[in-house]
C-alpha positions in Angstrom: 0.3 -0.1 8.5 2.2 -2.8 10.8 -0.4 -5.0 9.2 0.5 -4.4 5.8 3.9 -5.2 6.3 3.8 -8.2 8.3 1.7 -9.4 5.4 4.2 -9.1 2.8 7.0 -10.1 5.1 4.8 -13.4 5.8 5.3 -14.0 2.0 8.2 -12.5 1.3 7.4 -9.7 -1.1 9.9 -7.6 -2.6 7.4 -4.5 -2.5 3.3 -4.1 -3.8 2.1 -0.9 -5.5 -1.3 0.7 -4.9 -2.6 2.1 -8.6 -5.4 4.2 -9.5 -6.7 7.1 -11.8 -9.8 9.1 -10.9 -10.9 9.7 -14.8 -10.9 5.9 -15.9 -11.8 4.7 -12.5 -8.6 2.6 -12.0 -8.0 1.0 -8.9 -5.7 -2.1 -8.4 -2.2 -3.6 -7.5 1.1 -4.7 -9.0 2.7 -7.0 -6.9 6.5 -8.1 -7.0 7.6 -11.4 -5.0 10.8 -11.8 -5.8 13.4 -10.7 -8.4 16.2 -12.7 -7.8 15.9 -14.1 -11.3 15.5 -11.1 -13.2 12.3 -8.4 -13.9 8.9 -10.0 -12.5 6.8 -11.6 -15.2 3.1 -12.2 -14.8 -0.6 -11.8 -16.2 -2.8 -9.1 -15.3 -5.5 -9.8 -14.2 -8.8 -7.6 -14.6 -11.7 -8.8 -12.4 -14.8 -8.1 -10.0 -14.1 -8.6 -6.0 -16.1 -8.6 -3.7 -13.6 -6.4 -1.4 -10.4 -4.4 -1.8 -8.8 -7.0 0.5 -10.0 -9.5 -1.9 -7.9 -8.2 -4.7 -4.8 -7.2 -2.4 -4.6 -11.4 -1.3 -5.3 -12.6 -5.0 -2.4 -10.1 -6.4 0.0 -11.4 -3.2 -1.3 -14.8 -3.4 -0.8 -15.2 -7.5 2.6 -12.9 -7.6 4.3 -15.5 -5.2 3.0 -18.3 -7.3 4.6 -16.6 -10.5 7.6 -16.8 -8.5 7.8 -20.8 -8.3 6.3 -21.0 -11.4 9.2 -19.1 -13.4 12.0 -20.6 -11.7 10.6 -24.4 -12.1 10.3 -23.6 -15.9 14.5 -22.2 -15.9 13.7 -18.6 -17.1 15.0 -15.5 -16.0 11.9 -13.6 -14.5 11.0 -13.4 -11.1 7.5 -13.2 -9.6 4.9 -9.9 -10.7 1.7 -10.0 -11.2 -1.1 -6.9 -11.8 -4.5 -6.6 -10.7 -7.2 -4.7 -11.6 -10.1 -4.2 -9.5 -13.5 -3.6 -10.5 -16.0 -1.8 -8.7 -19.8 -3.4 -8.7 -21.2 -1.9 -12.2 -17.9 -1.2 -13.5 -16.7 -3.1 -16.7 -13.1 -3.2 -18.6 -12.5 0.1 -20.9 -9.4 1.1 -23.5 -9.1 4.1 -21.1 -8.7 1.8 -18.4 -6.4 -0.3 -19.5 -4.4 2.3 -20.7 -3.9 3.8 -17.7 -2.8 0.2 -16.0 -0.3 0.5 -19.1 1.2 3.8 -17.9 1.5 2.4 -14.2 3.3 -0.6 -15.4 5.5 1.6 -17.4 6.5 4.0 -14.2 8.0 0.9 -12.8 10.8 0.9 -15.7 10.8 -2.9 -16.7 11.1 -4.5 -12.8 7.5 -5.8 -14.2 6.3 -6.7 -17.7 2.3 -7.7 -18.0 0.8 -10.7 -20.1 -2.9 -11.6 -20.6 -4.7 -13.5 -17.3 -8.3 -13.4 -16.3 -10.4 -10.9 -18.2 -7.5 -9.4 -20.0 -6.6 -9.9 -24.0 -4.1 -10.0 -26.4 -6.1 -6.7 -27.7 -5.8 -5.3 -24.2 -2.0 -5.8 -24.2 -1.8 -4.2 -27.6 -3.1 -1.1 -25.5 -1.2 -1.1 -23.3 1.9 -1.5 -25.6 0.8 1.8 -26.7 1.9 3.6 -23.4 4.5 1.0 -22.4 7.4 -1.5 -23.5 6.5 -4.0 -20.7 4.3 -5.5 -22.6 4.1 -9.4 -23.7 1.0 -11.8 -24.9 0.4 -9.6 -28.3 -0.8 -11.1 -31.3 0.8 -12.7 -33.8 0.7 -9.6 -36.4 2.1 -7.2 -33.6 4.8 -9.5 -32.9 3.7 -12.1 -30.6 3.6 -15.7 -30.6 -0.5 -16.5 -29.9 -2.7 -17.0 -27.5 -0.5 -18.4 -24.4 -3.5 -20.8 -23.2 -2.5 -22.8 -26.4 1.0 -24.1 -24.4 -0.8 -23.8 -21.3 -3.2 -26.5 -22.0 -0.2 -28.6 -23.5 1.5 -27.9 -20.4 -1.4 -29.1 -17.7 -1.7 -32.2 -20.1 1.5 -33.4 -20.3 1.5 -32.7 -16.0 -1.6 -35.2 -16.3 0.4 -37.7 -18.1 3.6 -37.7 -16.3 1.1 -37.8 -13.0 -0.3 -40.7 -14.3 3.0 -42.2 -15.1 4.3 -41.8 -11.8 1.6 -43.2 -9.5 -0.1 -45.5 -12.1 3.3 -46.7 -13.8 1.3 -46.2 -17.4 2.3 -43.7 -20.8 -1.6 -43.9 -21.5 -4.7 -42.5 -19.5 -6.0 -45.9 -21.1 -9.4 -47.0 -19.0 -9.0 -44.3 -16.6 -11.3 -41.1 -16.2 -10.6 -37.6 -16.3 -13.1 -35.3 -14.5 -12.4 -31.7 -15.9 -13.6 -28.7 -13.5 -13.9 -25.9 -15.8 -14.2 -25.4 -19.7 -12.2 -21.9 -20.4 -9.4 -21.6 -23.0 -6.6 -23.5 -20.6 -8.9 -26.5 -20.4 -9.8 -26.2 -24.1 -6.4 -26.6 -25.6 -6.2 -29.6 -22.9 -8.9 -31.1 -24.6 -7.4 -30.7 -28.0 -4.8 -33.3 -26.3 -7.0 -35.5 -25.0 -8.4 -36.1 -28.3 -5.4 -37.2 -29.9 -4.5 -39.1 -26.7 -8.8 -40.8 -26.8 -8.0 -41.7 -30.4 -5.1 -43.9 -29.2 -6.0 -45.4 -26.4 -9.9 -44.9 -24.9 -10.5 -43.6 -21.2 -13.5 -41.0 -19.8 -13.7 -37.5 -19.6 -16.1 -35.9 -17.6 -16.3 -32.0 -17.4 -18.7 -29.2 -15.8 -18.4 -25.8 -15.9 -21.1 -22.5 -14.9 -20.6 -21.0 -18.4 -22.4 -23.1 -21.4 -20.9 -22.0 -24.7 -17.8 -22.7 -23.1 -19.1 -26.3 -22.8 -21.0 -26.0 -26.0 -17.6 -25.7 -27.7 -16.1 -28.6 -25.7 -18.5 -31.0 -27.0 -18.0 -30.0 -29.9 -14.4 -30.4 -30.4 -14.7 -33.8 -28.4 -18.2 -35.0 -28.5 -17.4 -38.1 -26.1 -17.0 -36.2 -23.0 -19.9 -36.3 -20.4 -20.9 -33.3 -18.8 -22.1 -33.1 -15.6 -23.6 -29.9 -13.4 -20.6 -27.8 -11.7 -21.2 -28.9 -8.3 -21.4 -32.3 -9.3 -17.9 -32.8 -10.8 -16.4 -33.4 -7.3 -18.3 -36.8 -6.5 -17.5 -38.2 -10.3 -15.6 -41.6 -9.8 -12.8 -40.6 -11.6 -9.0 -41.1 -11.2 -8.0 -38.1 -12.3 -9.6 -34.4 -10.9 -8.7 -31.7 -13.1 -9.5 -28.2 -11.8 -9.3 -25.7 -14.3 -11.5 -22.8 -13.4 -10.7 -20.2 -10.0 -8.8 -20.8 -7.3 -9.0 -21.9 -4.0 -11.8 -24.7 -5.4 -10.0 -27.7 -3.5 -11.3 -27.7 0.2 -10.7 -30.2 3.1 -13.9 -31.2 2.2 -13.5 -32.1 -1.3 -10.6 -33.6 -1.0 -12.2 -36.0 1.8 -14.8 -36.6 -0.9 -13.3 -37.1 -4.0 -12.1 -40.8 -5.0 -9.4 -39.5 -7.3 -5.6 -40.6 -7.5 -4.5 -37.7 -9.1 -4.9 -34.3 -8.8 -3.2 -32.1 -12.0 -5.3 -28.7 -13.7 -4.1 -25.3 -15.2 -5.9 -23.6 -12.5 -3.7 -20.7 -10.5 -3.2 -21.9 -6.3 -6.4 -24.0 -6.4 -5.5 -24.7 -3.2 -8.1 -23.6 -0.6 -4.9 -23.3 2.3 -1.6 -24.8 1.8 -2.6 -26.7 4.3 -4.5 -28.7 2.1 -1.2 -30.5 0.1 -1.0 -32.1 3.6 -4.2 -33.8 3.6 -4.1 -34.4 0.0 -1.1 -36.8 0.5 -1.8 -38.0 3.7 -4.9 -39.8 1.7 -2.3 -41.0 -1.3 -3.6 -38.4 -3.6 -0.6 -37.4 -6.4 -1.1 -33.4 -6.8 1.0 -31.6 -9.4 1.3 -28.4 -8.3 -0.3 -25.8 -10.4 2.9 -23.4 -11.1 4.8 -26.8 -12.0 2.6 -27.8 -14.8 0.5 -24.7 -16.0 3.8 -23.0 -17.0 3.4 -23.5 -20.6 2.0 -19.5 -20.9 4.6 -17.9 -19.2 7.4 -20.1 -21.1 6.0 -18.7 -24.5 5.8 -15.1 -22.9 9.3 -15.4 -22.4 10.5 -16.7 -25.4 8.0 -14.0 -27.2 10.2 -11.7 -25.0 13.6 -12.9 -26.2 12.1 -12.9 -29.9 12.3 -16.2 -29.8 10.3 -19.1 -32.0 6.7 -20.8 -30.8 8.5 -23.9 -31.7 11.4 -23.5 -28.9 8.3 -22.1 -26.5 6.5 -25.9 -27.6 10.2 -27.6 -26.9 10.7 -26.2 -23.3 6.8 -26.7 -22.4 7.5 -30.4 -23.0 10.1 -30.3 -20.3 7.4 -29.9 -17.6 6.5 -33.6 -17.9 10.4 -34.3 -16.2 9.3 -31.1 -14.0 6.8 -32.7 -12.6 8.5 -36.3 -12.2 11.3 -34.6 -10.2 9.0 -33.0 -7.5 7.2 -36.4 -7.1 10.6 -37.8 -6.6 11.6 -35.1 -4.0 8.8 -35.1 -2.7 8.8 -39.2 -1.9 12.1 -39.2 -1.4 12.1 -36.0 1.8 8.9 -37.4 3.0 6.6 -33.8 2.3 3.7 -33.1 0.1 4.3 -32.2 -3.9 3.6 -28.8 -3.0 6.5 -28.2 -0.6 9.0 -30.1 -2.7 7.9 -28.1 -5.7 8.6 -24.7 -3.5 11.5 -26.1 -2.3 13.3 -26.7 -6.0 11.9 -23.5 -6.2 13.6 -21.8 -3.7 16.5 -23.9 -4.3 17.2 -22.3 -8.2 16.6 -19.2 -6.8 19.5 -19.2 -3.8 22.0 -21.0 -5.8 21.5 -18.1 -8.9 21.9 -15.5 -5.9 25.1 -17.2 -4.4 26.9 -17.5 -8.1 26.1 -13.8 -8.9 27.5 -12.7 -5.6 
């Protein structure tokens, strides 16, 4: 039990709950980082692991993110995130869900749930049924859409305001984009892209494991290139994109790749944290993930508030002057991107603390 708690100390968790139900089969975790900021907002996520301790690092791992990530974007959430773990064999049910619903309600709005990894907006609408702290629903239920559509707006204008920064350019003009993953996040990228391709030219290269995922890439931008998924690391390319699981970005592919830039909607691609270090050590520009993938949680919020998807599209914009003060902190205190982004981070969060003391 020491264990435990030295775990969540080491990151600083307000508290984790253990879940399950014997007659759907339930098992998982609803993690809370920290509240300062209000209730904790964050996806659940519904997924095979390989281990129980598998699911209990994601759900500590993803909650803290959801932390940095709501504070960088101004909102008044703090860091949650669910987890549901599925057994070998087992697969997603209403029942199940459900019951995740009811769990999420018990904890009386210190967490409300949105769509993440093998969840849906027709999963949330369950859930609604047996809880209020529910976001991500569709349109007709009151929603605001699928929240991978300001995601992917999000991540691209974090590529853009990368580029800016280290290249000094407005355009990816003559520069190429390798894309590591094709899901809905890197999708609604694409559908940026385009318009941006249509401007001014530049490559885009793109693998993924799952082919009508890349079937419908091509299709909505038949000049990319696609390459096999273990290939994507040694394209020449200025810009590496990762967009599928985390923890992707090892040591070793960071010692590999030949990229300037490092900016993709996936959640703590980071192998270790550790890894920020060597990225900038070898001039690499990362934009950390929870700085520019923000663009789903800011429309939860608003969809919260009852607010419009145009104010959600407004604030997402903002992450492109996000990201351009962390590369300024960053350069200017002599750390990697990924420290000074926790460090504005933190930084929101204690001065809201000290001005509601």
């Amino acid at each position: 039990m020491t264990a435990l708690f030295d775990r969540l100390n080491a990151l600083g968790h307000e508290g984790i709950f253990v879940v399950q139900d014997d007659a759907t089969g339930l098992k998982g975790f609803i993690a809370l980082h920290n509240t300062t900021l209000g209730p904790g907002l964050g996806g659940c996520r519904i997924m095979n692991y390989p281990t129980e301790e598998a699911a209990f690092e994601d759900v500590l791992k993803l909650s803290e993110a959801m932390t940095y990530k709501n504070a960088l974007a101004g909102l008044s959430y703090g860091g949650g995130k669910g987890v549901i773990w599925l057994q070998p064999g087992q697969h997603k049910t209403p029942e199940l869900v459900r019951a995740m619903g009811k769990r999420i309600g018990a904890l009386r709005g210190a967490y409300f749930t949105a769509t993440d990894i093998g969840s849906t907006s027709a999963d949330m609408e369950l859930m609604k049924d047996v809880t209020p702290y529910v976001s991500a629903l569709p349109p007709e239920k009151g929603g605001l859409g699928d929240s991978a559509i300001l995601t992917g707006l999000g991540v691209f204008q974090g590529i853009k305001s990368a580029v800016a920064y280290k290249h000094g350019q407005d355009s990816l003009e003559g520069l190429t984009i390798a894309i590591q993953g094709a899901g809905k996040v890197a999708y609604h990228m694409l559908t940026h892209l385009k318009k941006e391709y249509e401007q001014a030219q530049f490559n885009v290269v793109l693998a993924d494991t799952y082919a009508p995922a890349v079937d419908r890439c091509v299709e909505l931008f038949p000049q990319i290139k696609i390459v096999e998924p273990d290939e994507i690391w040694n394209v020449k390319a200025d810009i590496l994109s990762p967009n599928a699981i985390g923890g992707t970005l090892t040591s070793d592919v960071i010692a590999q790749t030949q990229a300037s830039v490092i900016a993709g909607g996936a959640n703590n691609p980071l192998a270790k944290k550790s890894v920020a270090d060597e990225i900038r050590q070898k001039g690499i520009l990362f934009a950390p993930d929870f700085a520019i993938n923000s663009g789903g949680v800011i429309v939860l919020s608003t969809e919260l508030a009852k607010g419009t998807l145009e104010e959600a599209t407004a604030k997402t914009l903002g992450i492109y002057e996000t990201a351009q003060r962390i590369f300024k902190v960053a350069d200017e205190r002599h750390i990697n991107t990924l420290d000074a982004a926790i460090s504005l981070a933190k930084e929101r969060i204690a001065e809201f603390r000290v001005f509601c003391t």
